[in-house]
C-alpha positions in Angstrom: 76.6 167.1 63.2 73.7 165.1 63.5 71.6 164.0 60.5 68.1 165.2 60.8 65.9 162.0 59.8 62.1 163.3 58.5 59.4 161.6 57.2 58.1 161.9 53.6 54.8 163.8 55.2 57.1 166.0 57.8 59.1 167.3 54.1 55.4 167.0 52.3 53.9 169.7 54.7 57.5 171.8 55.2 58.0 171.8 51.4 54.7 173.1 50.3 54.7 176.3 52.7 58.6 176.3 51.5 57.2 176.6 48.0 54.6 179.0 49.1 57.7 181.2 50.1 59.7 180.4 47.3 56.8 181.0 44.6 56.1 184.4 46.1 59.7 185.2 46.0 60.2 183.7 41.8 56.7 186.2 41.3 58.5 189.2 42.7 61.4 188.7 40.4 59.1 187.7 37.3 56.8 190.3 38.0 60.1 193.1 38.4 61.3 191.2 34.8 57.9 191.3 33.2 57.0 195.0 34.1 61.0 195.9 33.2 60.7 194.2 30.1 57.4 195.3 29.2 56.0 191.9 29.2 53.3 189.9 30.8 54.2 187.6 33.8 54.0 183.8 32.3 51.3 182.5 34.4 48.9 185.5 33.4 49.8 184.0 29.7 48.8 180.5 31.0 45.8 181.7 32.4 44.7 184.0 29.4 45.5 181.0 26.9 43.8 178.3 29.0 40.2 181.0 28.7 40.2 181.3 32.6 38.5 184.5 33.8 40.7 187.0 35.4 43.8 185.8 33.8 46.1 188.1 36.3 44.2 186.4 39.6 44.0 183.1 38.0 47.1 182.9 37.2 48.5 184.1 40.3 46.8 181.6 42.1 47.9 178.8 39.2 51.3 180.1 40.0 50.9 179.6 43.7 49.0 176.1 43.3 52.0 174.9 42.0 54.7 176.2 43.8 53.1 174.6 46.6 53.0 171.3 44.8 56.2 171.2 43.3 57.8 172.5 46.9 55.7 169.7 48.9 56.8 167.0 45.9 61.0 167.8 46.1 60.9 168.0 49.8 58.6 164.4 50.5 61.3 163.3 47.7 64.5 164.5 49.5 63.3 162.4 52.7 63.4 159.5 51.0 66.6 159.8 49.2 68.6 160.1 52.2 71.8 161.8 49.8 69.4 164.7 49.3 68.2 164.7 52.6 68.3 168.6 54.1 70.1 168.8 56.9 72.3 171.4 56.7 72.6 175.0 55.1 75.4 174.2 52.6 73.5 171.0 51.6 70.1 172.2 51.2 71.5 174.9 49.3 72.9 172.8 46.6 70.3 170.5 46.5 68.0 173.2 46.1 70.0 174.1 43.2 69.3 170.9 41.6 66.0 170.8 42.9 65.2 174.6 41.5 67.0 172.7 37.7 64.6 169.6 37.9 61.7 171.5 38.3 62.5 173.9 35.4 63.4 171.0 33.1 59.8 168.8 34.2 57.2 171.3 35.0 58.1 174.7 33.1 59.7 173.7 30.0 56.7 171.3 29.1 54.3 173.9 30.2 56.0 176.7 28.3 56.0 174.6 25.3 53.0 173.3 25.7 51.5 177.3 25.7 54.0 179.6 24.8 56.5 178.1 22.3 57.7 181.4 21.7 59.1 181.9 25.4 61.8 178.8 25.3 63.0 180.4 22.2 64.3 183.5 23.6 66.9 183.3 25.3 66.5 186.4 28.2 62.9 185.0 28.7 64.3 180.9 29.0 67.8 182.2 30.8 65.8 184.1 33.4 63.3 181.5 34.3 66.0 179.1 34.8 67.5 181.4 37.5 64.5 182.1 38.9 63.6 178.4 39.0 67.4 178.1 40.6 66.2 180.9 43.1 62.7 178.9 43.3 64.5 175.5 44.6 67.0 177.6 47.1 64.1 179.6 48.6 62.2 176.5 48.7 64.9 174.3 50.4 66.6 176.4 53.2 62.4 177.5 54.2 61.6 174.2 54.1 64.9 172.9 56.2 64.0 175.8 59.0 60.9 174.6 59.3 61.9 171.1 59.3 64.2 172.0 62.2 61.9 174.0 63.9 59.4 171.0 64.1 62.1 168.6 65.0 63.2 170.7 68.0 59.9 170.6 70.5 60.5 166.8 70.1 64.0 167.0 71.2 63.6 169.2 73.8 60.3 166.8 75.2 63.1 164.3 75.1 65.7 166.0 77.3 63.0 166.9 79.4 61.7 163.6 79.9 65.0 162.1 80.7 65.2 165.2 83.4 62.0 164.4 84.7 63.2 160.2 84.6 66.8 161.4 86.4 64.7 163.5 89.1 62.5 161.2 89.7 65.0 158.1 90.4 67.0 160.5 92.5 64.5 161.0 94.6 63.5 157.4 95.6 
């Protein structure tokens, strides 16, 4: 199989509607935990401890903010280490895995013990926000490697074309 080669901006622009997708899918299942567990979602506690007005749409939209981010970050960073480039299913899987891990360890675990100590203490809260960070970075990946592909293709197929249109003309003359 062939390698798909992306630039940093191509996985930039894939990776933040990738984390888009994959923040909307972690708030589902925080949301499900949160209302199960008769708790608030995290980024409503963010919002609520930071003074913002409307903590539950302000910290939706913090949540959002940086799932885009962090989504547009990992994939620009996965073009330029080729290893973790995504160009398969099984790969972007795995590395989604890791990717879903890294952002967990650097962006919640600071934030969470920055505003709500409390949280990395207990273990359901901590153990479920590192699956649904490990859910976060697989969502993210394989949206972000469809749409890679799906941007790659037109440009393939222009290519093929033109070397139809190159072959038809030259058979012609």
């Amino acid at each position: 199989m062939r390698s798909i080669d992306y630039s940093a901006l191509r996985g930039l622009k894939a990776g933040a509607l990738g984390g888009l997708v994959g923040a909307a899918v972690l708030g589902v299942l925080a949301g499900l935990s949160a209302f199960v567990l008769d708790q608030e979602v995290f980024y409503v506690t963010i919002a609520t401890k930071l003074g913002l007005s409307s903590p539950v749409l302000t910290g939706w939209a913090l949540h959002f903010l940086v799932g885009l981010l962090a989504g547009g970050v990992f994939i620009a960073i996965t073009s330029l280490l080729k290893r973790f480039a995504l160009d398969t299913t099984r790969k972007s899987f795995w590395v989604g895995l890791l990717g879903g891990i890294a952002i967990w360890i650097m962006v919640y675990v600071p934030v969470a013990d920055l505003f709500a100590p409390t949280d990395l203490s207990n273990l359901m809260f901590a153990g479920g926000s590192f699956i649904f960070h490990l859910v976060y970075g697989v969502v993210t990946a394989l949206t972000s490697l469809y749409l890679i592909r799906r941007t790659m293709k037109p440009q393939l197929m222009t290519e093929s074309s033109l070397t139809r249109s190159q072959r038809a003309s030259h058979q012609s003359s």
